[in-house]
FILUM-773774 format. One record per residue (C-alpha): x negated, y negated, z. Coordinates in nm, 3 decimals. Layout:
// residues N
+---------+---------+---------+
!       X !       Y !       Z !
+---------+---------+---------+
!       X !       Y !       Z !
...
+---------+---------+---------+
END
This chain:
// residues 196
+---------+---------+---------+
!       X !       Y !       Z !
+---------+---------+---------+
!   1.177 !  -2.252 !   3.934 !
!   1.203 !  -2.048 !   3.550 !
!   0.887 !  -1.917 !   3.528 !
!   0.756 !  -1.685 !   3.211 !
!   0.569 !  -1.394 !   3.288 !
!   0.425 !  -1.287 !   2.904 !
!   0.230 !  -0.974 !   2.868 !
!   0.454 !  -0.836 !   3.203 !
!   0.293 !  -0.484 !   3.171 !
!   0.486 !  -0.288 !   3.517 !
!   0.474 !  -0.661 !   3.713 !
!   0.145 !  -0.649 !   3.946 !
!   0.078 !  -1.040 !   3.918 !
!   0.471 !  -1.105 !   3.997 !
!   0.513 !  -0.847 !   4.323 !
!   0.462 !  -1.126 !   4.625 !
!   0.607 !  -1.426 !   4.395 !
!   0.916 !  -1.577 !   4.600 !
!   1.280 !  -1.484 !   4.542 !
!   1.373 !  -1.798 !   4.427 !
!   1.138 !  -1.811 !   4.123 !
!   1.373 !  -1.720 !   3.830 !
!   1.124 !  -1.479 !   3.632 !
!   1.166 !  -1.395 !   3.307 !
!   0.890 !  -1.110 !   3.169 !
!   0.806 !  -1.031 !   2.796 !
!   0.645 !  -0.671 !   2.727 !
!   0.647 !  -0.533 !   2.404 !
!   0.592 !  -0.131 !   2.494 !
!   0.945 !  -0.028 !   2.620 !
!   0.858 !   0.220 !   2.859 !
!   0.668 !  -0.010 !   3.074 !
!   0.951 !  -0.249 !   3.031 !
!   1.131 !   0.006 !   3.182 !
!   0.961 !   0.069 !   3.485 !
!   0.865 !  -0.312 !   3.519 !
!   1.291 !  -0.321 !   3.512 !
!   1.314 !  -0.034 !   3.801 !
!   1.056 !  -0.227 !   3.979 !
!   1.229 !  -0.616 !   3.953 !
!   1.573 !  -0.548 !   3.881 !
!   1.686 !  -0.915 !   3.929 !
!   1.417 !  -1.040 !   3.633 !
!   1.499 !  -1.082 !   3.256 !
!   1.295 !  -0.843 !   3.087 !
!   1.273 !  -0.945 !   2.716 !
!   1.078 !  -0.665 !   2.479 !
!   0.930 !  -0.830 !   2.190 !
!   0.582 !  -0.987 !   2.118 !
!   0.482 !  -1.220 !   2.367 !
!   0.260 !  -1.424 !   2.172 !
!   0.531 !  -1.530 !   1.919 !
!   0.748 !  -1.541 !   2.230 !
!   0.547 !  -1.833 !   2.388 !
!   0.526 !  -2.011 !   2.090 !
!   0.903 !  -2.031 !   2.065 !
!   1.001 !  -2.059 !   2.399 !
!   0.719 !  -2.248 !   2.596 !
!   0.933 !  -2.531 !   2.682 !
!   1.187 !  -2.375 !   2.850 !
!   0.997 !  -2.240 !   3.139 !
!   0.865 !  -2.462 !   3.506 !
!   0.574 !  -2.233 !   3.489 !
!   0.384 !  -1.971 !   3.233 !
!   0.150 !  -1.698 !   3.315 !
!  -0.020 !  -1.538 !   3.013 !
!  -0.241 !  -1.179 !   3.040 !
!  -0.332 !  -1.102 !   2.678 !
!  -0.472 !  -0.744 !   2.623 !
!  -0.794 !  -0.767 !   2.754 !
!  -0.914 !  -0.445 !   2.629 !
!  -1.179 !  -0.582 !   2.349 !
!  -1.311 !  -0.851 !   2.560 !
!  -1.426 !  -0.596 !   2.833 !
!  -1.789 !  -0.585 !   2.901 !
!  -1.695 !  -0.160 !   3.027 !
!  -1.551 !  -0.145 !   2.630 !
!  -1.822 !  -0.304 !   2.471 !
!  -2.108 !  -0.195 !   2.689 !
!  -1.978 !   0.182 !   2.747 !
!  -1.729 !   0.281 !   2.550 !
!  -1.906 !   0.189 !   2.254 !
!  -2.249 !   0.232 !   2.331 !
!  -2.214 !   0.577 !   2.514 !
!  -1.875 !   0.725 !   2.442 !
!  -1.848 !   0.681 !   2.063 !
!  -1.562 !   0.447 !   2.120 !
!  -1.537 !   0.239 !   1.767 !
!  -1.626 !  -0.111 !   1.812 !
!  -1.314 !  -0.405 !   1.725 !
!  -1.292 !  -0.725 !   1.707 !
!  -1.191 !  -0.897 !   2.009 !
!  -0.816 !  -1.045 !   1.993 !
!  -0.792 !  -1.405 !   2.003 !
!  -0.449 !  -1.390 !   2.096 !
!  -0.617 !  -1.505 !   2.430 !
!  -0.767 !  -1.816 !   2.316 !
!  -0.527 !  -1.898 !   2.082 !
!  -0.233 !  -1.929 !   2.360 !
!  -0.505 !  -2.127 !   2.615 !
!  -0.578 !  -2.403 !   2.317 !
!  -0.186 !  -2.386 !   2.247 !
!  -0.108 !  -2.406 !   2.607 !
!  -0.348 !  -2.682 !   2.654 !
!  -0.254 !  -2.894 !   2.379 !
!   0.113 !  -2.894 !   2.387 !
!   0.228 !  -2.789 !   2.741 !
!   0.319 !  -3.063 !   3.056 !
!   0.426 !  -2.828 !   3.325 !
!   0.195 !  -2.580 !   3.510 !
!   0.055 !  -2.278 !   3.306 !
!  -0.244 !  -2.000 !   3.355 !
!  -0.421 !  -1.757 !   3.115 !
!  -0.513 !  -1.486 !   3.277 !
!  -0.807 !  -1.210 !   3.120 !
!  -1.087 !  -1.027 !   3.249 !
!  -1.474 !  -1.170 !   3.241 !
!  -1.552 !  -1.107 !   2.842 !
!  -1.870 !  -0.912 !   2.729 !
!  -1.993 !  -1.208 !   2.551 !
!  -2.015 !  -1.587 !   2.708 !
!  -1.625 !  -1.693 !   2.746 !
!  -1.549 !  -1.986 !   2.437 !
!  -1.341 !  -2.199 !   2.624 !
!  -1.436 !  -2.284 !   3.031 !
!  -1.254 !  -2.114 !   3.258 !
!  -1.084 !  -2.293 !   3.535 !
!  -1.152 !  -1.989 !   3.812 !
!  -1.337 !  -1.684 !   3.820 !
!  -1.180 !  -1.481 !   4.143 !
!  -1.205 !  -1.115 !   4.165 !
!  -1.304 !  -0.947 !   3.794 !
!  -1.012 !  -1.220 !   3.667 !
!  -1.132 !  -1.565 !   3.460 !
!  -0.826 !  -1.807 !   3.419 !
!  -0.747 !  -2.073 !   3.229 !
!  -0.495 !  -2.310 !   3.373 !
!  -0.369 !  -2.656 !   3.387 !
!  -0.504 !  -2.732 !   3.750 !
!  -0.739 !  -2.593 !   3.980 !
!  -0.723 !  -2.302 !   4.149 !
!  -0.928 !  -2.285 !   4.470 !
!  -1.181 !  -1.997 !   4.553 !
!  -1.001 !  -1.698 !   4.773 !
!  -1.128 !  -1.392 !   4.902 !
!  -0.938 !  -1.089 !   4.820 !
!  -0.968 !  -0.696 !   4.911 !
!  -1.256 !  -0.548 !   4.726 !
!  -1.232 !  -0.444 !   4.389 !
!  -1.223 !  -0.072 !   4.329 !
!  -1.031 !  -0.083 !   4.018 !
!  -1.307 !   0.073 !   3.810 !
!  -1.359 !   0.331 !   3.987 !
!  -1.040 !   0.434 !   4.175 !
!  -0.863 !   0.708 !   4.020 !
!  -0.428 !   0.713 !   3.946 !
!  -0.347 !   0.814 !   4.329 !
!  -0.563 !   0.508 !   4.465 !
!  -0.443 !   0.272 !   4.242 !
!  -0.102 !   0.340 !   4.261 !
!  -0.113 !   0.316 !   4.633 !
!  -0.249 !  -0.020 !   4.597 !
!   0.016 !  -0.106 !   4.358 !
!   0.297 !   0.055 !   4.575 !
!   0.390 !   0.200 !   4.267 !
!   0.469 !   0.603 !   4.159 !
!   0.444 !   0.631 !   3.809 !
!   0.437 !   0.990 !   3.790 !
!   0.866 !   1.022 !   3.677 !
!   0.786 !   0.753 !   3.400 !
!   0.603 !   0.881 !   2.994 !
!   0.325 !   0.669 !   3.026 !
!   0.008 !   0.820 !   2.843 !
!  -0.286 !   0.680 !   2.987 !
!  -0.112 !   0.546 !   3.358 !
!  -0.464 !   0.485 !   3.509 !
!  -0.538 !   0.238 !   3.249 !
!  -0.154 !   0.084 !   3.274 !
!  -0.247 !   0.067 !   3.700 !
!  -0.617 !  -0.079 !   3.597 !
!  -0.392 !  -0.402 !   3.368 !
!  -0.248 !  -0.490 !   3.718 !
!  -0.350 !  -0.812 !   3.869 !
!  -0.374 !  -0.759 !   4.263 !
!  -0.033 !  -0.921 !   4.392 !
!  -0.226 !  -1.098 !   4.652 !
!  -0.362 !  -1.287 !   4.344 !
!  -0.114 !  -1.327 !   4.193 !
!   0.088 !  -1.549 !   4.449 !
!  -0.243 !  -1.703 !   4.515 !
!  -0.249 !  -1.831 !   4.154 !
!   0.137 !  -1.895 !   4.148 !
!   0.090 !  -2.101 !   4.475 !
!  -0.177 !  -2.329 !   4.358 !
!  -0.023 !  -2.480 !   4.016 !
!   0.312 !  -2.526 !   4.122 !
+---------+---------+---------+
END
């Protein structure tokens, strides 16, 4: 199976997916194309903009998983940053419903948009809600219990040990917030598992 992992960040979502799935990961930021390269050696990393990536290249892949910046849709931004911290408001990126309507629309094979539970109500029904994840995908993907979330509060040490990642050799400016992107791998091969 070719399957297209857009918006790769350092590779939480792809950790537990089997060897045999041909990945193929699009990350614009070079240095975490880097590590996601130290960290899955036998992928094809490809840096350049994954939404124009999709666009061009959707029909070449058994299976798509898309993780748009979810930065602007989080209720912490919005609701914290903004309100408390003096963080200046932005207008959410649509990048993320943009490539579920796309995806939706013009796609046969098995795909999932991945993003975290918006500040405002989501514009397009979400297929699943587990952990702090909504996804949008082109089948169902059952309820699944998971390890509790401590993302938002765990500091760099905790969350690379649940990553079983050391970032500490790579330049990464803000790694907690890099570690916080990661989708639990657990999840990930859940989601991988139940659309293919």
């Amino acid at each position: 199976m070719k399957a297209l992992n857009l918006y790769g960040g350092i590779g939480g979502n792809r950790k537990l997916w089997p060897k045999e799935v041909k990945v193929t990961t699009v990350e614009l930021n070079r240095t975490l194309a880097a590590v996601y390269k130290d960290r899955y050696p036998q992928d094809t990393i490809v840096v350049a903009d994954a939404h124009q990536y999709l666009l061009e290249h959707h029909e070449e892949f058994d299976f798509i998983w898309t993780s748009p910046p979810c930065q602007t849709h989080s209720s912490f931004r919005q609701n914290i940053g903004v309100r408390y911290r003096g963080v200046k408001a932005v207008y959410p990126d649509m990048k993320l419903y943009q490539e579920i309507l796309f995806l939706r629309y013009n796609r046969k094979k098995p795909w999932v948009a991945e993003n975290v539970v918006p500040y405002y109500p989501p514009l397009l029904l979400a297929t699943a809600l587990l952990q702090r994840h909504l996804f949008w995908a082109s089948g169902p993907i059952p309820d699944k219990e998971f390890q509790k979330d401590v993302i938002r509060r765990a500091q760099i040490p905790q969350l690379q040990e649940l990553h079983g990642i050391d970032l500490s050799k790579y330049d990464i400016p803000d790694r907690r917030q890099v570690l916080r992107n990661c989708v639990l791998p657990e999840l990930g091969l859940h989601v991988l598992r139940s659309l293919t």
